[in-house]
C-alpha positions in Angstrom: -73.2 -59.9 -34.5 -69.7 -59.3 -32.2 -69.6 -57.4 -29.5 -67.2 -54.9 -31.4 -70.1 -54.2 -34.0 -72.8 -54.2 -30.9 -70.6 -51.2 -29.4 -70.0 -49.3 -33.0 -74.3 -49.1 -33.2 -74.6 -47.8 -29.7 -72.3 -45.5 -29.9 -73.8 -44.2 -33.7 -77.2 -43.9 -32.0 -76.2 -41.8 -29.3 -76.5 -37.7 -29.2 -73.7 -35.5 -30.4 -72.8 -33.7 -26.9 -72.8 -38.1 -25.4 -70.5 -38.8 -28.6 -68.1 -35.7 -27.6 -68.0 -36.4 -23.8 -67.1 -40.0 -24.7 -64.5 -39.2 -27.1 -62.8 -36.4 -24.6 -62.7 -39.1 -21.7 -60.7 -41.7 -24.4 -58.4 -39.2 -25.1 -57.6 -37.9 -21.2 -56.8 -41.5 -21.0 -54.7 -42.1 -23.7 -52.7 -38.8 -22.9 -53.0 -40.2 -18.9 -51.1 -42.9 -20.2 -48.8 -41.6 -23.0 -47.7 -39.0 -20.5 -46.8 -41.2 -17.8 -44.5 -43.8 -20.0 -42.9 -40.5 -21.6 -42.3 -38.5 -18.9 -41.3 -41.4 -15.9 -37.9 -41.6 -17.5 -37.6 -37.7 -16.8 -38.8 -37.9 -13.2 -36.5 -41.1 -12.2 -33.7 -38.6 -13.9 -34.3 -35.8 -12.2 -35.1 -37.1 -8.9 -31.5 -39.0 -9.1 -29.6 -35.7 -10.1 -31.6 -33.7 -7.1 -30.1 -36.5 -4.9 -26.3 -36.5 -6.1 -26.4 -32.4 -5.8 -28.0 -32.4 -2.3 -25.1 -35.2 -1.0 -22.5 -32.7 -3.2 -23.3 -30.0 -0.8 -23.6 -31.6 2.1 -20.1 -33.2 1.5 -18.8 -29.4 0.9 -21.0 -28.1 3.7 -19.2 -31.1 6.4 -15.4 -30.3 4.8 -15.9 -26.4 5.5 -16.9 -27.3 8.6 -14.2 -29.6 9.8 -11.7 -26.9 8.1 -12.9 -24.0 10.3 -12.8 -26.4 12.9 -9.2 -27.4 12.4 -8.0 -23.6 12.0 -9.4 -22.6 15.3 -7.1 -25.4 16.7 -4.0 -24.7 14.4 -4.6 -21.5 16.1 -4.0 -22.7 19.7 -1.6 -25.5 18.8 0.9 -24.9 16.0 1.1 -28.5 14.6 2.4 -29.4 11.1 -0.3 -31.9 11.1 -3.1 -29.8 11.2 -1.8 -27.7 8.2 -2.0 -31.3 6.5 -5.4 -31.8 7.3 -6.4 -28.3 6.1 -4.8 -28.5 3.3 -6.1 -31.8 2.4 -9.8 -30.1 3.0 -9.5 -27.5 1.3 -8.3 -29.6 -1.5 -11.6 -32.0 -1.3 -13.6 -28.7 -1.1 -11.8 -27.6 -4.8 -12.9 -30.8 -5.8 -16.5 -30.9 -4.7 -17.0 -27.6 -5.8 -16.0 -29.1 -9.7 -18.4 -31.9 -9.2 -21.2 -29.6 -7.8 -21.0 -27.4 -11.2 -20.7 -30.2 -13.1 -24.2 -31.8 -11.6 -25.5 -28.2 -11.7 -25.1 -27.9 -15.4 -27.7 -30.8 -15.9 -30.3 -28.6 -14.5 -31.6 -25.4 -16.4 -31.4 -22.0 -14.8 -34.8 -20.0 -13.7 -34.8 -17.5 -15.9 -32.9 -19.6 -18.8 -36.0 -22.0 -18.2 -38.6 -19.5 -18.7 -37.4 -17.6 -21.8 -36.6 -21.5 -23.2 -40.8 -22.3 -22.5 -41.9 -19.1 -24.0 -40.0 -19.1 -27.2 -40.7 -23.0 -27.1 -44.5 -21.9 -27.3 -44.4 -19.6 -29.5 -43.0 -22.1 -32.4 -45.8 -24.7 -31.3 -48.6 -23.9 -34.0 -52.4 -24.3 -32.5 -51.0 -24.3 -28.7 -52.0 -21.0 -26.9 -50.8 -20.3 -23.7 -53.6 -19.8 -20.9 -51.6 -18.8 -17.8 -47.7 -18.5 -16.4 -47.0 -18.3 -13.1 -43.8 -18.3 -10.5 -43.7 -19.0 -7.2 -40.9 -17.3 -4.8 -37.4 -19.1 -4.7 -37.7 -21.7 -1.8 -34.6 -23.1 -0.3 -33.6 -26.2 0.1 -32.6 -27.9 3.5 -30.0 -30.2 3.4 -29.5 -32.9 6.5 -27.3 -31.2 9.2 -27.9 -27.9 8.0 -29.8 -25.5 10.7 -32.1 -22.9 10.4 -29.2 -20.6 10.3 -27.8 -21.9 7.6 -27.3 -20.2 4.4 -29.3 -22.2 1.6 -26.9 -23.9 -0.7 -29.5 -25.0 -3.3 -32.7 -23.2 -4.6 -36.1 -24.5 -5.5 -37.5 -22.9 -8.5 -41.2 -23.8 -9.7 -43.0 -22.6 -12.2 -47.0 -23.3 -13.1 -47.8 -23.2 -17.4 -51.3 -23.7 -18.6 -51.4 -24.5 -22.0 -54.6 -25.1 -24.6 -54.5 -27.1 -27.5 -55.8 -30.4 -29.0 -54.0 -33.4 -28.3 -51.6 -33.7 -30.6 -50.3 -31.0 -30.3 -50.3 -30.2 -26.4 -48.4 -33.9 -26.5 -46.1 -32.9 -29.1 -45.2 -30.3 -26.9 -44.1 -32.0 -24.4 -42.5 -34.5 -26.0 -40.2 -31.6 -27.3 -39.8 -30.7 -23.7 -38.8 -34.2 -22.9 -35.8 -33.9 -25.4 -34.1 -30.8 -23.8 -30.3 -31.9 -22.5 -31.7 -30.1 -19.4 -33.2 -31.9 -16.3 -36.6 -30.5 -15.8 -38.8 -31.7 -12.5 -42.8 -32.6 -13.3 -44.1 -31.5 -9.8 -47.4 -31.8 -11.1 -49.6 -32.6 -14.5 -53.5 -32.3 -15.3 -55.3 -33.0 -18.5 -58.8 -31.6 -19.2 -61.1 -30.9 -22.0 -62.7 -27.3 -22.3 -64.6 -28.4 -25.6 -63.7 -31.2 -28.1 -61.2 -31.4 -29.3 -59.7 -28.6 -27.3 -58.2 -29.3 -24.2 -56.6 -27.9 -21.1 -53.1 -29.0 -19.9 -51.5 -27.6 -16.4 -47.7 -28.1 -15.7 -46.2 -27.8 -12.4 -42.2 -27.5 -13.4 -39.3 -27.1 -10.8 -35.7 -26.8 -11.1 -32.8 -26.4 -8.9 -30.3 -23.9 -8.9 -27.7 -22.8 -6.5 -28.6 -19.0 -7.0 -32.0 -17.6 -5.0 -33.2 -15.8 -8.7 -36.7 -14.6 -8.9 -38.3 -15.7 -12.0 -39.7 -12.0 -13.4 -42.7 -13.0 -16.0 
């Protein structure tokens, strides 16, 4: 007898409740691990486009700098050469600004994202919402910028628990995964209530340039 066959009769001898424990714990790890290779792609994605918009803004932040800078002294000293150089800044301003909305678009907007989950939800047969939660808009610091500062970028995070059995909670998010918007996984548990239902909690965060509460 193999050691495949040796398994299959322990596993018929044991009690119903041992049988459903051992089950649940395969499938946590076999979500554990269809999750990660799905969703790494998405993090690596979104970590990149958080990174381009941050150095956006603090390009635009250092060129409105230097411009009010360089008006102060075209207000002392009259110089054709300063006009130059403001004029050239507020040209590379016009043109950050473009790339900044152009980054922005690849994220989804806080409101935009929760009226996209809910409807998303509520077209995903045998998956029942459990809670939804928003946190308060939290700015985000750039390097340079002070406490002062005004924020030029906005954390949004939202927390969705979701019930289901596994197909479905995964099919789910793999439908999440083919939005054209970049979406943040802050945070991701997997547990089962009662086989074969399970219990899935999403941290999400997006980033926006506007400080919009997320009204449930």
């Amino acid at each position: 007898m193999n050691q495949w066959q040796q398994l299959s009769e322990r596993f018929s001898q044991l009690q119903p409740r041992e049988k459903g424990l051992i089950a649940a714990a395969v499938l946590f790890l076999t979500l554990w691990l269809a999750l990660n290779y799905l969703l790494e792609p998405s993090w690596q994605a979104t970590k990149k486009q958080q990174l381009q918009q941050r150095q956006l803004q603090q390009q635009l932040a250092d060129v409105q700098q230097q411009t009010v800078q360089f008006k102060a002294q075209l207000g002392v000293d009259q110089d054709a050469g300063y006009r130059q150089q403001i004029a050239d800044l507020q040209q590379q301003q016009q043109q950050l600004n473009a790339q900044i909305r152009q980054s922005a678009s690849h994220f989804i907007g806080a409101e935009q994202m929760l009226s996209l989950l809910q409807n998303m939800l509520a077209s995903s047969e045998g998956v029942q919402i459990k809670r939804l939660a928003s946190a308060p808009a939290e700015p985000v610091k750039l390097e340079g910028q002070t406490a002062e500062d005004a924020a030029l970028l906005y954390q949004h995070k939202l927390t969705l628990v979701m019930t289901g059995n596994y197909a479905r909670l995964y099919q789910v998010l793999t439908r999440m995964e083919q939005l054209p918007w970049l979406i943040n996984w802050a945070g991701l548990q997997y547990q089962v209530e009662q086989y074969p239902e399970g219990e899935l909690s999403l941290e999400l965060i997006t980033v926006s340039e506007h400080e919009d509460i997320i009204r449930l």
